[in-house]
N, C-alpha and C positions, 0 to 999 in steps of 0.2 A: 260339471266341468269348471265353472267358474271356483268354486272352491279347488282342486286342484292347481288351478292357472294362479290361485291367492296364495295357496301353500310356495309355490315355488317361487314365487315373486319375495315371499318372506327370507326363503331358502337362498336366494342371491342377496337379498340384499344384507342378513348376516353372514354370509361370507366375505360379501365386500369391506362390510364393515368391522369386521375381525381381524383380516388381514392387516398382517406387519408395515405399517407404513412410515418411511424415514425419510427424512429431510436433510439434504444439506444443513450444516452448521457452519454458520460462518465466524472466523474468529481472528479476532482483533488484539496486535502485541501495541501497546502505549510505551513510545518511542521518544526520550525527553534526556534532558542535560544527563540524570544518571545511567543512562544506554550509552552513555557518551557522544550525544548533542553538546556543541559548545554553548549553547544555549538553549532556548525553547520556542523561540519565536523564530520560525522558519518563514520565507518570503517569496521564494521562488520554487517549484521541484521542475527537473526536466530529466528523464532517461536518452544513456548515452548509450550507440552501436553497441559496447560492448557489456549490455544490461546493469550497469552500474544508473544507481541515482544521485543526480548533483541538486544540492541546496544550499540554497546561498540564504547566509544570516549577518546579523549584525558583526557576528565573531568571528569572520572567516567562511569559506567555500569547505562543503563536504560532500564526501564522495562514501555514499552510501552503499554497500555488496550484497545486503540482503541479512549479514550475521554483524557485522561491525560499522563503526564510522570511523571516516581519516579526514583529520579537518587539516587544512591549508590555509596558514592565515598569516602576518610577521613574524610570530616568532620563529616560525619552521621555513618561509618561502622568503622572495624580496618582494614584500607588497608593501607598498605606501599605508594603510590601512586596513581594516580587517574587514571592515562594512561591505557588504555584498547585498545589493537588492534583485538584483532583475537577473537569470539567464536567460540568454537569445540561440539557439540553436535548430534550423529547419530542417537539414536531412540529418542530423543525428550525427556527422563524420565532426562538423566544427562547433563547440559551444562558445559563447561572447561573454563573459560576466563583465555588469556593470554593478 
């Protein structure tokens, strides 16, 4: 008996261990000036209601969609300067950049 009860214990546990086992892969896209960051030194991220990501850098405020960036800064907007450190936004409907 014990031999039996040994054979089958062998018998699961190469099956266990044969089986096809997969893992998530997690995968990482490296998002910098040539993705069209106006820079590289991001300082702030917050997401906005409507799934967009803002980051505020030295260069201007960008409004991240997941495929592109749209940077808002003097030359495109009227902003006194481009420097962007800190968003402030608690329910997501109003963001504050300082």
């Amino acid at each position: 008996m014990n031999v039996k009860h040994n054979i089958r214990i062998i018998q699961l546990a190469i099956l266990l261990l044969s089986a096809n086992v997969s893992a998530q892969l997690d995968s990482f896209t490296w998002l910098d000036d040539e993705a069209g960051l106006p820079q590289n030194s991001i300082k702030s991220i917050v997401p906005d209601k409507y799934g967009f990501l803002w980051l505020t850098t030295e260069n201007g405020l960008v409004r991240y969609d997941g495929q592109e960036f749209k940077t808002f800064n003097s030359e495109n907007q009227n902003f006194l300067n481009n420097r962007f450190l800190y968003i402030a936004g608690k329910k997501r409907d109003r963001l504050t950049f300082h």
